[in-house]
C-alpha positions as CSV (number, residue, x, y, z in Angstrom):
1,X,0.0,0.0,0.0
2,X,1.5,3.3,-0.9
3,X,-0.1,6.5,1.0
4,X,1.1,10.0,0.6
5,X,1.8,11.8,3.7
6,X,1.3,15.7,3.7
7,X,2.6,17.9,6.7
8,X,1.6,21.7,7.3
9,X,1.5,24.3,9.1
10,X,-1.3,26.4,8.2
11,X,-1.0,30.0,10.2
12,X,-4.5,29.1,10.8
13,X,-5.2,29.0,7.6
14,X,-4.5,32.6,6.4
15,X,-3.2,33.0,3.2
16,X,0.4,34.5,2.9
17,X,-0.3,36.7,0.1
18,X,-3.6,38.1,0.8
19,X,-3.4,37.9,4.5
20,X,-6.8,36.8,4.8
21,X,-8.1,33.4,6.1
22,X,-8.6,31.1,2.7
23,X,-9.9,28.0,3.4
24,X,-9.3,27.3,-0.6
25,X,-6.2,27.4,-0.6
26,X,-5.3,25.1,1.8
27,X,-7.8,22.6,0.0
28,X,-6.3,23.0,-3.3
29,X,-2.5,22.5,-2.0
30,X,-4.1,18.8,-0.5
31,X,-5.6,18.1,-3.8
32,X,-3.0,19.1,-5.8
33,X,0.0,17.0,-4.1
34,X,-3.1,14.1,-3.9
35,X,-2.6,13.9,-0.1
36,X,-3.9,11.0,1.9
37,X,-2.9,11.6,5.5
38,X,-2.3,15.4,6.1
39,X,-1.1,16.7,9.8
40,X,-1.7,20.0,10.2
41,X,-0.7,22.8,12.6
42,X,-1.3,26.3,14.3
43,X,-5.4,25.2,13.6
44,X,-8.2,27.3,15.0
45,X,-11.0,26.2,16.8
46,X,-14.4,27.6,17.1
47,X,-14.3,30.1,20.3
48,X,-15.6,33.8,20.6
49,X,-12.6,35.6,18.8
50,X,-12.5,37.2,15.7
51,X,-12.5,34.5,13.0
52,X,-12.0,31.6,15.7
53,X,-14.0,29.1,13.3
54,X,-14.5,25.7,13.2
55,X,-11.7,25.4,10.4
56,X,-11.0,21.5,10.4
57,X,-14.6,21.0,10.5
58,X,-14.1,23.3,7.3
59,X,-11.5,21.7,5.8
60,X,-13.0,18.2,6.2
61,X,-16.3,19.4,4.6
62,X,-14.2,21.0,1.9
63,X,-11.7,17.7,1.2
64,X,-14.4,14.8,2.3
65,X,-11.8,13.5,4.8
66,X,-12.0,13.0,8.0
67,X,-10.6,15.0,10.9
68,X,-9.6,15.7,14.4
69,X,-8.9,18.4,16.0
70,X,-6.1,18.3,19.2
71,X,-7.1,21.5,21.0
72,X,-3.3,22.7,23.2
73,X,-4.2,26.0,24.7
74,X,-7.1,28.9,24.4
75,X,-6.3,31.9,23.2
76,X,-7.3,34.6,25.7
77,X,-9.0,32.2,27.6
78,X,-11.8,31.8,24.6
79,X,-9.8,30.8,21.6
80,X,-9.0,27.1,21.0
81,X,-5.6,26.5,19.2
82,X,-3.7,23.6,17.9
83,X,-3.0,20.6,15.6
84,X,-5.4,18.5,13.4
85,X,-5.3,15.8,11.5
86,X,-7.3,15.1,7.9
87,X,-7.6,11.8,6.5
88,X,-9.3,9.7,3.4
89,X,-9.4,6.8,5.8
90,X,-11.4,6.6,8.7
91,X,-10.0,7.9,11.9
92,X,-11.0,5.5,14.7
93,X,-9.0,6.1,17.8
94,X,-7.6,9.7,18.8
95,X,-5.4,10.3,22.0
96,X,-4.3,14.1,22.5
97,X,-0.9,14.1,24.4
98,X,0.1,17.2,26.3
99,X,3.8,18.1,26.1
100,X,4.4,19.8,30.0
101,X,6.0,23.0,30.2
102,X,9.6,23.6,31.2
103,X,9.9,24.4,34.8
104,X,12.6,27.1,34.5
105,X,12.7,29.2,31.4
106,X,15.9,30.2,30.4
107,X,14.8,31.0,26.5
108,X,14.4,34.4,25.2
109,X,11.6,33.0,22.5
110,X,7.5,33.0,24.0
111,X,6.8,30.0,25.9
112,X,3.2,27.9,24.9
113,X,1.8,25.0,25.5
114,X,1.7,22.5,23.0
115,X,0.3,18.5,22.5
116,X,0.5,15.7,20.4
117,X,-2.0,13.8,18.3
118,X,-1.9,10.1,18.4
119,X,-4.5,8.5,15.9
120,X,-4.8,4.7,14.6
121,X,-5.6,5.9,11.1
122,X,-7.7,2.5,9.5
123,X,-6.1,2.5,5.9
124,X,-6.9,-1.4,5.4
125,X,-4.4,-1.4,8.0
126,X,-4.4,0.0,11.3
127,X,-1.6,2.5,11.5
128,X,-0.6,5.1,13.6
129,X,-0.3,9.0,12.9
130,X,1.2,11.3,15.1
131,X,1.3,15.1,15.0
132,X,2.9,17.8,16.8
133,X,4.4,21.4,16.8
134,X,6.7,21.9,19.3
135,X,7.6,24.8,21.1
136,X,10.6,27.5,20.3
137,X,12.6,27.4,22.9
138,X,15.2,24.3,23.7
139,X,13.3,23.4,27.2
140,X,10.0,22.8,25.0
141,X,11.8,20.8,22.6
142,X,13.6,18.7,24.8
143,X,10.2,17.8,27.1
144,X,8.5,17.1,23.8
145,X,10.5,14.9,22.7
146,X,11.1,13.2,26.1
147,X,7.0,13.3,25.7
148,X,7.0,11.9,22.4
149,X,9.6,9.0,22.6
150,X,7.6,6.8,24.4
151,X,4.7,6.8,22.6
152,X,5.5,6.3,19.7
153,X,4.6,2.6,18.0
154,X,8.1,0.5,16.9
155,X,5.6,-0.6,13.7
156,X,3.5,1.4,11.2
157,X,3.7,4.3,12.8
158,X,3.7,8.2,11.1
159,X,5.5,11.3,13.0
160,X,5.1,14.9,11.4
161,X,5.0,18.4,12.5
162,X,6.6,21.4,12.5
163,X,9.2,21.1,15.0
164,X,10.5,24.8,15.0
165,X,14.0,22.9,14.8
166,X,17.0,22.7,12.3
167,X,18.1,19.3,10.8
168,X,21.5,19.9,12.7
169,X,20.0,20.3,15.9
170,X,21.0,17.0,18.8
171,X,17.7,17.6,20.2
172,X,16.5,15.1,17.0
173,X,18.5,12.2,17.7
174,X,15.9,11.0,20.2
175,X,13.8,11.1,17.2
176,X,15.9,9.4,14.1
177,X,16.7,6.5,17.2
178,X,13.4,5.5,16.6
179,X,12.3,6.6,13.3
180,X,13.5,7.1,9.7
181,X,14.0,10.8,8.7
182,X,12.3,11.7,5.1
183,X,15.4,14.3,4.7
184,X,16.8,11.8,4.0
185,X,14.9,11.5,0.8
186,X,14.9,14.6,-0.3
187,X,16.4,15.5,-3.7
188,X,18.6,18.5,-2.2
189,X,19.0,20.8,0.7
190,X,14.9,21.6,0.7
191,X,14.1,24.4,3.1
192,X,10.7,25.2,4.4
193,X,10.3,28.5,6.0
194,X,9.3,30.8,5.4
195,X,7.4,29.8,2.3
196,X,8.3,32.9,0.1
197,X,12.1,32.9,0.5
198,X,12.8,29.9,2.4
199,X,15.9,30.6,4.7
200,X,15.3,27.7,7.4
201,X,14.0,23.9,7.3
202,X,11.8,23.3,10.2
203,X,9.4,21.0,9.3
204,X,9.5,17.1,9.2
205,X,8.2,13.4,8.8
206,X,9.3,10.6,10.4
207,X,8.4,7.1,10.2
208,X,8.8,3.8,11.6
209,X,11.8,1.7,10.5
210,X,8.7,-0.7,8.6
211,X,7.6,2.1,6.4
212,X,9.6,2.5,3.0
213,X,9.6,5.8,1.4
214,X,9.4,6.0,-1.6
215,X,10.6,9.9,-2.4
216,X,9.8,13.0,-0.1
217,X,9.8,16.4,-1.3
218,X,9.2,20.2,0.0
219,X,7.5,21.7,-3.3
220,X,7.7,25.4,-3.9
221,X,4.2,26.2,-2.9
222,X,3.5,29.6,-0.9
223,X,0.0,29.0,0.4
224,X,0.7,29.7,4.3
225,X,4.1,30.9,5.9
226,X,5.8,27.5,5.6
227,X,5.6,25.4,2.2
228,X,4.4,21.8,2.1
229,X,6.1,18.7,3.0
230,X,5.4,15.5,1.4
231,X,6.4,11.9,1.3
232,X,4.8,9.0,-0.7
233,X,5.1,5.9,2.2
234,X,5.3,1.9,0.9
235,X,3.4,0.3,4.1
């Protein structure tokens, strides 16, 4: 079975160009790079602030998919903010993880709370997708990957996110221990953010040492402020 795996960060769904929210856009990128499994981040929930919407319930009508949304804080206490995942296949279990925050805070970056999806995605298979965005300072990145490690599955499982960490970075190797880095398919030194003039790469899938994959690439595609990563996956 061959699935292609899409991961991006939305900026809640606002269009770079415009600067307006486009719900379009983002439905056109998944249809163009024929996504199957697409993890998604910085996703709005429906709350009283201005143009907090529903948006995977959006995107899901939009695509046909099926979603979840993985709420990880509320924005001024009314505002729910986080990850989502959207799928062709039916999504039958869903735990949300919470990453804890660093008990000193030593960065310089803003400190938030972040989670981790954990779905078993039924493909024909049962497998299991993963999805995160992890904080910008060290301390976050460090606890969410100590948070993350452990949970993952040793078979058929998916990780993806933006992980607002370079390839070089040691905080990773907890990571590629486990799991099989799609850099390391990539057909070049691909950088993802931001999307217009792409100075950084920031944004990754992972996947169990079961998975083959097949090719991965970060196409050229300003939709949000990061482009699109995606990896065709042999299961």
């Amino acid at each position: 079975m061959e699935l292609n795996i899409l991961s991006f960060n939305t900026q809640h769904c606002m269009n770079y160009i415009t600067r307006k929210i486009d719900y379009e856009s983002v439905v056109n990128l998944i249809k163009e790079l024929d996504a199957d499994i697409v993890g998604l981040n910085e996703i709005r929930g429906e709350g009283d602030l201005f143009e907090y919407e529903a948006q995977m319930e959006k995107l899901a009508s939009l695509t046909g998919y099926y979603y979840y949304f993985g709420q990880a804080i509320m924005v001024c206490g009314t505002g729910p903010y986080g990850n989502g995942i959207l799928s062709k296949y039916p999504i039958k279990n869903v735990e949300k993880i919470m990453i804890p925050d660093p008990e000193t805070k030593s960065g310089k970056q803003h400190y938030e709370t972040r989670c981790i999806i954990k779905a078993t995605i039924d493909a024909g298979t049962d497998i299991t997708v993963m999805v995160s965005h992890f904080g910008l300072n060290l301390e976050e990145r460090m606890n969410a990957v100590q948070t993350l490690v452990p949970a993952l599955e040793r078979e058929k499982c998916i990780f993806m996110g933006d992980l607002n960490t370079t390839p070089e970075e040691p905080v990773l190797e907890g990571i590629r221990a486990r799991m099989t880095d799609a850099d390391d398919y990539l057909s070049g030194k691909l950088l993802s953010y931001p999307s217009d003039i792409p100075e950084i790469k920031i944004d990754y899938i992972f996947v169990s040492p079961d998975i083959k994959i097949k090719y991965a690439d970060i196409p050229a595609k300003v939709v949000s402020d990061h482009r699109p990563y995606i990896a065709k996956i042999e299961i």
